[in-house]
N, CA, C and O of each residue as an XYZ file, in Angstrom:
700
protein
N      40.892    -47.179      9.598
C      40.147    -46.773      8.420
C      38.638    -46.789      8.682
O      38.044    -45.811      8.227
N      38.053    -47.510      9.190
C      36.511    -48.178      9.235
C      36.103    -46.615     10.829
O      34.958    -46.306     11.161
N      37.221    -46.072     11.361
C      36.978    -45.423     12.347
C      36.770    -44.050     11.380
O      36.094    -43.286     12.069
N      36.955    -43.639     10.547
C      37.282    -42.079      9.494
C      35.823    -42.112      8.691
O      35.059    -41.178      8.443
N      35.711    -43.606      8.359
C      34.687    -43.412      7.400
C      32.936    -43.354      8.380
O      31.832    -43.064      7.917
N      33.267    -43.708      9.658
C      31.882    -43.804     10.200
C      32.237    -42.271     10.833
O      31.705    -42.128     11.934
N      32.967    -41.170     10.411
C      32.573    -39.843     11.067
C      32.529    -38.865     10.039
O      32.158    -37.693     10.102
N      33.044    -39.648      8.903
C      32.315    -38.456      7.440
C      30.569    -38.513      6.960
O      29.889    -37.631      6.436
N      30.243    -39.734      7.321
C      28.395    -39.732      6.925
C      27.917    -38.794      7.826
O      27.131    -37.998      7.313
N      28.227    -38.572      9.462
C      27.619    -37.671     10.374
C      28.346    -36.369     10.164
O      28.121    -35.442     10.942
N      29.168    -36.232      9.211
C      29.713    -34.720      8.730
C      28.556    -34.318      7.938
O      27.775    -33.497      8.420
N      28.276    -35.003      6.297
C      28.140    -34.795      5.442
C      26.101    -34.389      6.253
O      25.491    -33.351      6.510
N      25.928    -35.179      6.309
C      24.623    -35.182      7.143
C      24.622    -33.847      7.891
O      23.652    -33.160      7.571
N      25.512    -33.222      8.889
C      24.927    -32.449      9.524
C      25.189    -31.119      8.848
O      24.613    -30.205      9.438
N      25.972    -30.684      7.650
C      26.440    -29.821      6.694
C      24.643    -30.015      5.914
O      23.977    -28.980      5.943
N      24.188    -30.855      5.489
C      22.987    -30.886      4.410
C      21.937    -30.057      5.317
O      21.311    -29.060      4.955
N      21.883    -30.711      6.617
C      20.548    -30.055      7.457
C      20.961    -28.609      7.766
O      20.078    -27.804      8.064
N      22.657    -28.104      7.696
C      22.617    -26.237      8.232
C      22.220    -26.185      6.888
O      21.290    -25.382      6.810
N      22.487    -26.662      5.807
C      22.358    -25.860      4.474
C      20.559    -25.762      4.249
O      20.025    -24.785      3.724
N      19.800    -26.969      4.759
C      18.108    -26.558      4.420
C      17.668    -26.077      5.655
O      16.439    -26.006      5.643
N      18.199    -25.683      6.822
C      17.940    -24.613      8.265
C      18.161    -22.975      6.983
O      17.371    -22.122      6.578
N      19.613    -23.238      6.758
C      20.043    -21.696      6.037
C      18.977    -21.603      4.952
O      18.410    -20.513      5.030
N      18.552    -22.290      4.064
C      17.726    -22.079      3.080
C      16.134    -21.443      3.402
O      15.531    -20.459      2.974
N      15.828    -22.421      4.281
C      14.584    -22.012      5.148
C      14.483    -20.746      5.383
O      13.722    -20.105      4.658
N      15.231    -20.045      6.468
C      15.729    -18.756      6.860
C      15.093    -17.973      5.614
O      13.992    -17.422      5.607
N      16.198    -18.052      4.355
C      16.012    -17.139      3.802
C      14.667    -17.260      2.882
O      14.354    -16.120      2.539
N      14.057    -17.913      2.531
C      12.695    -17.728      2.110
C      11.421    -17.745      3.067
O      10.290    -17.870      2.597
N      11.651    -17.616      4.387
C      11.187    -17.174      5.158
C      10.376    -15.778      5.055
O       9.236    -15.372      5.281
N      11.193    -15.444      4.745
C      11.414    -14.204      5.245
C      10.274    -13.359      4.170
O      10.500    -13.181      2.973
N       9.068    -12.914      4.867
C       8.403    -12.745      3.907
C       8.550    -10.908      2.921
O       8.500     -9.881      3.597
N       8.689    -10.848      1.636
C       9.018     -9.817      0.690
C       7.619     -8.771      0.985
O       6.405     -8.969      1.031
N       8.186     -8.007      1.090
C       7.414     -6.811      1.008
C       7.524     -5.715      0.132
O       8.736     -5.614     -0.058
N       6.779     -4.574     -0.701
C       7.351     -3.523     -1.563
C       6.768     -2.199     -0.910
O       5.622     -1.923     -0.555
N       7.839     -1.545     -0.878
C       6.552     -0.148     -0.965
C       7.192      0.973     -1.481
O       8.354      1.319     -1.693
N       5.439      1.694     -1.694
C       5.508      2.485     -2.899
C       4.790      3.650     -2.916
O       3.800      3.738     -2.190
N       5.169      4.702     -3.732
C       4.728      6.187     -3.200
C       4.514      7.170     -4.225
O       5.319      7.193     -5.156
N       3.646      7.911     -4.208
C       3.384      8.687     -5.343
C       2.527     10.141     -4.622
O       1.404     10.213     -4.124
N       3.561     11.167     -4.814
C       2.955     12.693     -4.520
C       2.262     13.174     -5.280
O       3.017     12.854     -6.198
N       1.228     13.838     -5.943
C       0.905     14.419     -6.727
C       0.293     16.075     -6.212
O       0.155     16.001     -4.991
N      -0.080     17.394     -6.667
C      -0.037     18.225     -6.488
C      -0.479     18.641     -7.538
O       0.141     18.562     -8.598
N      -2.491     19.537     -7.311
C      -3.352     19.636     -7.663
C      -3.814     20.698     -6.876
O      -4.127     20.634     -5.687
N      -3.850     22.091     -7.914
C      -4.214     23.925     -7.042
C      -3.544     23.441     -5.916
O      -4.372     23.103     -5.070
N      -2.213     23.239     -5.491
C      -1.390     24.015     -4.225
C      -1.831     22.455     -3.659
O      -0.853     22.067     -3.020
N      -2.937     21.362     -3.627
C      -3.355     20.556     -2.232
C      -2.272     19.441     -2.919
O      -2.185     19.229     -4.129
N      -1.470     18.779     -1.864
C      -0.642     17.961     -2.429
C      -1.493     16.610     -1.362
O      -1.930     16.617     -0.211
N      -1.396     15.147     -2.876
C      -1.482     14.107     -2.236
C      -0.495     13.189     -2.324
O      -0.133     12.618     -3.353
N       0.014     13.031     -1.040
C       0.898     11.710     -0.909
C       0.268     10.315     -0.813
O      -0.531     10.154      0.109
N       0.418      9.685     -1.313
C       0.024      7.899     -0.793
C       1.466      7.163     -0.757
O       2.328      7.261     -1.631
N       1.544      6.438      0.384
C       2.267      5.564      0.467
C       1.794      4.027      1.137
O       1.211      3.768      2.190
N       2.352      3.080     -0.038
C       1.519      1.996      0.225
C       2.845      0.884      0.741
O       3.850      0.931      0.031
N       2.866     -0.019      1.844
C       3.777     -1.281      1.613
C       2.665     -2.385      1.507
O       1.626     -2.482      2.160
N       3.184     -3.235      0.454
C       2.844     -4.286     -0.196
C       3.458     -6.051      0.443
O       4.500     -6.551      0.018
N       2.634     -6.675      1.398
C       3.116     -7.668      1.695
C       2.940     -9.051      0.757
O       1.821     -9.554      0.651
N       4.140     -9.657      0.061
C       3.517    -10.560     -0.850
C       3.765    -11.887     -0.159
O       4.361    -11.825      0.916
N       3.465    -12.861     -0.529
C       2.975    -14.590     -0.199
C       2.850    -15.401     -1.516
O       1.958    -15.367     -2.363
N       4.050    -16.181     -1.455
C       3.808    -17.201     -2.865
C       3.257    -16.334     -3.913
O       2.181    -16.609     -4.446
N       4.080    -15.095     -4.296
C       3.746    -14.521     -5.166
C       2.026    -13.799     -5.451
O       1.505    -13.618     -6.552
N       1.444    -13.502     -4.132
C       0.591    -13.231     -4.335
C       0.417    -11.571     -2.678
O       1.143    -11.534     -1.684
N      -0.500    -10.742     -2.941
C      -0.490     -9.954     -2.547
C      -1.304    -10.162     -1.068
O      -2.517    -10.266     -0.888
N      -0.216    -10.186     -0.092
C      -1.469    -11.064      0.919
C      -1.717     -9.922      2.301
O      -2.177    -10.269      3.388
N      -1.365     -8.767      2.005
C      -1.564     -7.416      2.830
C      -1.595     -6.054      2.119
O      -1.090     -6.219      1.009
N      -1.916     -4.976      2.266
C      -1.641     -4.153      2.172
C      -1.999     -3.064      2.967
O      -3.154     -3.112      3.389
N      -1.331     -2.095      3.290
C      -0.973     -1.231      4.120
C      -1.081      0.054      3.525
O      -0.037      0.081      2.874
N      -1.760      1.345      3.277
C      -1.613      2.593      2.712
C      -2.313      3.283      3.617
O      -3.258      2.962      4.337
N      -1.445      4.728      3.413
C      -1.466      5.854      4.676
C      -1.576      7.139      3.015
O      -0.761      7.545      2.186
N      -2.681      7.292      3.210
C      -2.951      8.765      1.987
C      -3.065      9.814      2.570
O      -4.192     10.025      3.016
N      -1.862     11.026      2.845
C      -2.243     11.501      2.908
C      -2.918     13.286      2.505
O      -2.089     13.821      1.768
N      -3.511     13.762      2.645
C      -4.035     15.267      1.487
C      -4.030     16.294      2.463
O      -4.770     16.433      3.437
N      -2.475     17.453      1.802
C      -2.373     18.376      2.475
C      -2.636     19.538      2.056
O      -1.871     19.954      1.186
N      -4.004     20.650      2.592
C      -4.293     21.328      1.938
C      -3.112     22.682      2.146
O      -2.167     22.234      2.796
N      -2.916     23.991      1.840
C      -1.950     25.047      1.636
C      -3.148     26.158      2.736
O      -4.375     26.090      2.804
N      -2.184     27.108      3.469
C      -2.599     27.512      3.911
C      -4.280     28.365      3.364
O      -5.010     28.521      4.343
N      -4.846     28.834      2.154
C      -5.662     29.645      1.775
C      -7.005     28.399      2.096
O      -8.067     29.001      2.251
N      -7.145     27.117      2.201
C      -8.011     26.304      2.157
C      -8.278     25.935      3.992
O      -9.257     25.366      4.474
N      -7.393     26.327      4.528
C      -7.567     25.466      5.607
C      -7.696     26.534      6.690
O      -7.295     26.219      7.810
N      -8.210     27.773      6.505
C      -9.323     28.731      7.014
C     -10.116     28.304      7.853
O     -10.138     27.095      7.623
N     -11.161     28.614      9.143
C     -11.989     28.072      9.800
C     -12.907     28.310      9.050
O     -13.463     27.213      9.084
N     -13.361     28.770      8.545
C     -14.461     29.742      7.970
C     -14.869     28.613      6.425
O     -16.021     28.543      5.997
N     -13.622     27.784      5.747
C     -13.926     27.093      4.730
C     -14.442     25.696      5.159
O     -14.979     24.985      4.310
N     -14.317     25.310      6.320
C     -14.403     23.656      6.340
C     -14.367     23.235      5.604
O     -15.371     22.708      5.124
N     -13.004     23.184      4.945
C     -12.451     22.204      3.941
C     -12.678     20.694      4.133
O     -13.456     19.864      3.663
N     -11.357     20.691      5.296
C     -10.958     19.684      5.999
C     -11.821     19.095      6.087
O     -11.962     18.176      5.281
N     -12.916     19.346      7.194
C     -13.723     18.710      7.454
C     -14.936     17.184      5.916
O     -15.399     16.045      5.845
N     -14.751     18.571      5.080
C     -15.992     17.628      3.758
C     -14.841     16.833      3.382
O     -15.103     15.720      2.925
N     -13.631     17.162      3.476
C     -12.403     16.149      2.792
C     -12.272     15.047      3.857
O     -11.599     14.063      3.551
N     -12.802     15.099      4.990
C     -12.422     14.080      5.567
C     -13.312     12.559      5.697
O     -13.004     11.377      5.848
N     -15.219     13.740      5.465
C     -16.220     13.147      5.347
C     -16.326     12.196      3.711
O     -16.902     11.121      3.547
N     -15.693     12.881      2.835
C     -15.609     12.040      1.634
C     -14.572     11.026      1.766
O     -14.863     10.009      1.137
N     -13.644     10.980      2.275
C     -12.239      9.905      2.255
C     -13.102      9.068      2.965
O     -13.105      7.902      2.569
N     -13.988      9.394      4.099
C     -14.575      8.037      4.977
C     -15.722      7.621      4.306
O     -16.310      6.616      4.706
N     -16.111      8.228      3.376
C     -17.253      7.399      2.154
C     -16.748      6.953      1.494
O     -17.300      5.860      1.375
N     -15.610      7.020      0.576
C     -14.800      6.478     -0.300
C     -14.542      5.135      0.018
O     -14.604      4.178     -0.754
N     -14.194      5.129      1.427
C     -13.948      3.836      2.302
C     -15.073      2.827      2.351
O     -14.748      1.663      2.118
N     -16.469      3.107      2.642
C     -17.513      2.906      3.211
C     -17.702      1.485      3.358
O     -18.199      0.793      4.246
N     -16.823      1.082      1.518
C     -17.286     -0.657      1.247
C     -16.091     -1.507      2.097
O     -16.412     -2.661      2.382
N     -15.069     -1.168      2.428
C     -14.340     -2.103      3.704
C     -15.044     -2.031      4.987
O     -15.955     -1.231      5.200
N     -14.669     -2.763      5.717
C     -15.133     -2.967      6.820
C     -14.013     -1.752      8.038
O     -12.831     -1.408      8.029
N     -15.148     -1.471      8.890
C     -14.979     -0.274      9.931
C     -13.796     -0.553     10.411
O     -13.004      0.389     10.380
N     -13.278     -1.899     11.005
C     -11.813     -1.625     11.511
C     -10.680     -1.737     10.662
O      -9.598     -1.791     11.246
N     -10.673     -1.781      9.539
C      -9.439     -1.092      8.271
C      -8.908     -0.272      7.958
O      -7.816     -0.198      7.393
N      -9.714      0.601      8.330
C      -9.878      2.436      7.815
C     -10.076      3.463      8.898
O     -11.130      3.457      9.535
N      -9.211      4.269      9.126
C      -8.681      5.198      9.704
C      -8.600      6.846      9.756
O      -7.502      7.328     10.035
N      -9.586      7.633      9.529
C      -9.159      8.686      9.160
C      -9.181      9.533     10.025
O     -10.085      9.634     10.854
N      -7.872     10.491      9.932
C      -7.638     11.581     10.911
C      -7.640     13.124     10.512
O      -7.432     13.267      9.307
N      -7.805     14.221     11.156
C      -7.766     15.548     10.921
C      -7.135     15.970     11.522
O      -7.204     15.938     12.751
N      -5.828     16.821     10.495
C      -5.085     17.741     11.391
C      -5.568     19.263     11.283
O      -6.685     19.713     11.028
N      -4.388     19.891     11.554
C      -4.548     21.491     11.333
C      -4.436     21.799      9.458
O      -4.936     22.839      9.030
N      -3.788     20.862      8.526
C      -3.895     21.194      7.592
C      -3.641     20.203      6.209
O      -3.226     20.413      5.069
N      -4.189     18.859      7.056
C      -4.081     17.683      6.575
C      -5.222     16.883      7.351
O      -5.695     17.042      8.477
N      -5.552     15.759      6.111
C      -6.137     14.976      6.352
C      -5.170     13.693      6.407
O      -3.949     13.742      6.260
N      -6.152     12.198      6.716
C      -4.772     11.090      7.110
C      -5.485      9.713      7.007
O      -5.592      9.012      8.013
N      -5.925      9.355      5.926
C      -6.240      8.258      5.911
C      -5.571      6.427      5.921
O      -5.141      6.031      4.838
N      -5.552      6.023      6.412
C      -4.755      4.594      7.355
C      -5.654      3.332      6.938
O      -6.705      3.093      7.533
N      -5.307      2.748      6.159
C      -6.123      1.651      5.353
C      -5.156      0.840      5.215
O      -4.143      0.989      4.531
N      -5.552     -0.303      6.069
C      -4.607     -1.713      5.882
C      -5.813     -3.164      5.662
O      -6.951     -3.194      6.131
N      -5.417     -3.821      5.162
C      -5.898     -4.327      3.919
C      -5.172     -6.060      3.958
O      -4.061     -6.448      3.596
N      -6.240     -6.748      4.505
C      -6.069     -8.327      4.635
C      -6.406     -9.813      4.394
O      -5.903    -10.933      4.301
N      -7.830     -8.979      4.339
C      -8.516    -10.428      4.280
C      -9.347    -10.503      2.830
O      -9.736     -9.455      2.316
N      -9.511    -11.350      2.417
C      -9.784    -11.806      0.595
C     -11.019    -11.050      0.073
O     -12.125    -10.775      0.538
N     -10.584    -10.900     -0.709
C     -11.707    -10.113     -1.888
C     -11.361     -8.601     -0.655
O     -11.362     -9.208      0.416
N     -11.252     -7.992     -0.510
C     -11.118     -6.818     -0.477
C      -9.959     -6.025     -1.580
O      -9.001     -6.645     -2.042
N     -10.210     -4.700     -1.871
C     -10.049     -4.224     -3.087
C      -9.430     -2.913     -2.453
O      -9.932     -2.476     -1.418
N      -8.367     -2.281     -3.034
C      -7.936     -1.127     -2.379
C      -8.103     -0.547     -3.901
O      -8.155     -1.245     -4.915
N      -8.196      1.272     -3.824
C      -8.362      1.882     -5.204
C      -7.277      3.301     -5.024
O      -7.601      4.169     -4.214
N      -6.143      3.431     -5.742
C      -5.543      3.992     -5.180
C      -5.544      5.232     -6.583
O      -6.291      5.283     -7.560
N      -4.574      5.988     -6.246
C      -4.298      7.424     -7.548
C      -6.291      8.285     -7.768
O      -6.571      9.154     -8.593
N      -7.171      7.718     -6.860
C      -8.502      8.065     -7.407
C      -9.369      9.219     -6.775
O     -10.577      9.293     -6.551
N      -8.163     10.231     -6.534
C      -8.601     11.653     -5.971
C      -8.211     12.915     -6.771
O      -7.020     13.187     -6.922
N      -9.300     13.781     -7.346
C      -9.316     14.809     -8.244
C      -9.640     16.245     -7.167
O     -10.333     16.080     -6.163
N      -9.253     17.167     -7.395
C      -9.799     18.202     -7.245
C      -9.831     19.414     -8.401
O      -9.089     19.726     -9.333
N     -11.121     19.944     -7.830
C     -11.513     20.933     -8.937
C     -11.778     22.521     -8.026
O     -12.135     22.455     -6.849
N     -11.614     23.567     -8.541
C     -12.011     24.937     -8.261
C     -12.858     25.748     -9.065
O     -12.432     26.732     -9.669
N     -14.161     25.334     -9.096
C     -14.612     26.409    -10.043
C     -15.119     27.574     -9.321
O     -14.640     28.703     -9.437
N     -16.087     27.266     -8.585
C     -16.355     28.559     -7.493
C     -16.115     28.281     -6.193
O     -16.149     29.084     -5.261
N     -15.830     26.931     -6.145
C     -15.571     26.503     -4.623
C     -15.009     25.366     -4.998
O     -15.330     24.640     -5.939
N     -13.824     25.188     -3.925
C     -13.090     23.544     -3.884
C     -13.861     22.570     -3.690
O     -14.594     22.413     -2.713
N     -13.721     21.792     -4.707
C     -14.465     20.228     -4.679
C     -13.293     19.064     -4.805
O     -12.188     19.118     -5.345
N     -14.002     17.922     -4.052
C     -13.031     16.611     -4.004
C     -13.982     15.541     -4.787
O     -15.080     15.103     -4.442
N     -13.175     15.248     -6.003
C     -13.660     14.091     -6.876
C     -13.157     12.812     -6.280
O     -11.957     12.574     -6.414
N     -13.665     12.239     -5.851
C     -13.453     10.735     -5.719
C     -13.961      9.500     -6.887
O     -15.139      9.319     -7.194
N     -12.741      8.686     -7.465
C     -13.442      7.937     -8.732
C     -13.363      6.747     -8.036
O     -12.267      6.314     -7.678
N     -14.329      6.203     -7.817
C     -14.823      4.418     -7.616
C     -14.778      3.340     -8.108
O     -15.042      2.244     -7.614
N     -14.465      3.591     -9.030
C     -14.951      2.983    -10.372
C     -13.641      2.134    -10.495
O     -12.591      2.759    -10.648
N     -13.599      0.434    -10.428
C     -12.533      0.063    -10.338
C     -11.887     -0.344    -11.946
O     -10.756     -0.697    -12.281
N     -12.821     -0.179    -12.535
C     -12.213      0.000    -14.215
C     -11.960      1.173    -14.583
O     -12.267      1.265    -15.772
N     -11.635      1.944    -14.263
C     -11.370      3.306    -14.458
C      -9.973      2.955    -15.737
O      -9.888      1.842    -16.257
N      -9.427      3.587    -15.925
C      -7.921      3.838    -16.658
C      -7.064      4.522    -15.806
O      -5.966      4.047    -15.518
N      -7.469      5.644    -15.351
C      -6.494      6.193    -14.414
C      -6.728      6.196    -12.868
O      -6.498      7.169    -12.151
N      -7.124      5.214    -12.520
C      -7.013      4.606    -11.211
C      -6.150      3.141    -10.891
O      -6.131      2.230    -11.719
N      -5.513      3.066     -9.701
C      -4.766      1.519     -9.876
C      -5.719      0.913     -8.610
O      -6.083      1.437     -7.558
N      -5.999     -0.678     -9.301
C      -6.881     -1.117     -8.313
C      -6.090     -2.442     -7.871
O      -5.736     -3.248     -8.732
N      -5.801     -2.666     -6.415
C      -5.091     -4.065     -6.307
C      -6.256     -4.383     -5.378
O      -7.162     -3.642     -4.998
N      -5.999     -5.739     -5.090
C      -6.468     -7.229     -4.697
C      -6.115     -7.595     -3.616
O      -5.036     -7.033     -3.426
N      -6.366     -8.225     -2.739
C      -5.681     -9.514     -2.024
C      -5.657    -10.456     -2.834
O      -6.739    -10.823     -3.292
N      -4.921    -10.861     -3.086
C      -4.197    -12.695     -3.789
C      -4.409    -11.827     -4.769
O      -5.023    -12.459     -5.629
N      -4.242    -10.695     -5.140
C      -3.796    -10.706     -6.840
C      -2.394    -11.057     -6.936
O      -1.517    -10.471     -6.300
N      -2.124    -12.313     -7.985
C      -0.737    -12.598     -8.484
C       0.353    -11.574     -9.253
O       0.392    -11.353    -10.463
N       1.494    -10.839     -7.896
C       2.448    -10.360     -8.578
C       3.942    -11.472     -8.083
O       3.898    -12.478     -7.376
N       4.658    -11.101     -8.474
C       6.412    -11.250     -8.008
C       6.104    -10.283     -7.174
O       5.032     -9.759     -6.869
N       7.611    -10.059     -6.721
C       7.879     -8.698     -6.578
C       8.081     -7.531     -7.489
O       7.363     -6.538     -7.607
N       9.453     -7.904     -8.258
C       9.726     -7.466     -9.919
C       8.255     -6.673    -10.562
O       7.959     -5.552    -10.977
N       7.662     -7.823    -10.386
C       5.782     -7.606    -11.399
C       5.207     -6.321    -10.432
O       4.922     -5.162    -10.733
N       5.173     -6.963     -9.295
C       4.286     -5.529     -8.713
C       5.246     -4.171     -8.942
O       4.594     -3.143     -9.131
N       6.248     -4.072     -8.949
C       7.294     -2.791     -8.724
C       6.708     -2.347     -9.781
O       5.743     -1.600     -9.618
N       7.102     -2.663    -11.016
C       6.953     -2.553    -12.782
C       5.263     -2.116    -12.712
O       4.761     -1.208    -13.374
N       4.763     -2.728    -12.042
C       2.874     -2.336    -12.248
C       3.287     -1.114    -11.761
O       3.114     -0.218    -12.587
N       3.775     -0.753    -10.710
C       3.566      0.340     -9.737
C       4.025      1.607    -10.138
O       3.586      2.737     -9.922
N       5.073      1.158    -10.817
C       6.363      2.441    -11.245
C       5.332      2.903    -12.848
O       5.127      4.106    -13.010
N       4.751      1.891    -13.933
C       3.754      2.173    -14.937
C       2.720      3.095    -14.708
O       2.091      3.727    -15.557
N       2.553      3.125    -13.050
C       1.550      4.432    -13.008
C       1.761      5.300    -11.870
O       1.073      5.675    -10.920
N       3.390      5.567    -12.438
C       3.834      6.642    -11.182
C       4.265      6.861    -10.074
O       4.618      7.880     -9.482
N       4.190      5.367     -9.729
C       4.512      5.346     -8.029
C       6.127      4.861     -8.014
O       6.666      4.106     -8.822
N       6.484      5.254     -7.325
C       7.988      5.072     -7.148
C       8.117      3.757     -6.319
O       7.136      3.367     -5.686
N       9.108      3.167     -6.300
C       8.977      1.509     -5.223
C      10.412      1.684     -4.814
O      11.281      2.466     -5.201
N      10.403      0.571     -3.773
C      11.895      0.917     -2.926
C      11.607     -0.762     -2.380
O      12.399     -1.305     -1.610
């Protein structure tokens, strides 16, 4: 008897430590969201797609690739579209710091690459207009109180749930 009972404490014991190894594991594992919103404005379509790395419920990366594809009538040699669209996306940027921000030129797209880490930096997303009155113009809004701009944070406090629900409230689809 005294031989059964001194090999159930080193059972019960080594069952508790897989169960807080297994627990560990899974909150490990750090949650991420991401999220996407096309919009399509005179023929130029903008995609953004953002993934969202969170931390104790708080937003502790972000990652967005915007990018603005103009239709063949804009992307002419003769218009240098591209080109002022590419020079405004890298002013838009101006207030992060140089190795965050990314922008590229294709044949009929632009490609901006903005990842997003360290505190108090501010990403401003949905905040590109275009207009045609006699010539294509690119509105860029700054303005982080805007209404129809979404502005996130580093360490701004979401869930996951919370950020999806923010995200999907202004259009962006989450996965």
């Amino acid at each position: 008897m005294t031989l059964k009972q001194g090999r159930v404490f080193p059972i019960i014991i080594t069952v508790i430590l897989i169960s807080i190894i297994i627990y560990l594991f899974a909150t490990i594992k750090q949650p991420y969201v991401e999220c996407s919103k096309t919009t399509t404005e005179l023929g130029i379509q903008i995609v953004e797609n953002l993934k969202v790395s969170l931390s104790s419920n708080n937003i502790e990366k972000m990652d967005l690739t915007k990018t603005i594809i103009l239709p063949e009538n804009y992307t002419k040699e003769e218009n240098n579209y591209l080109d002022s669209i590419k020079f405004a996306i890298e002013e838009s940027y101006e207030y992060l710091p140089k190795k965050v921000v990314q922008v590229t030129q294709n044949s009929d797209r632009v490609i901006a690459q903005v990842v997003v880490v360290d505190d108090d930096e501010t990403l401003i997303l949905n905040n590109i207009k275009f207009t045609n009155v006699e010539d294509l113009q690119i509105k860029i809004n700054a303005n982080t109180k805007a209404k129809d701009v979404v502005t996130l944070k580093i360490k701004d406090a979401y869930t996951e749930g919370e950020f999806m629900t923010h995200m999907r409230n202004n259009g962006y689809s989450c996965k």
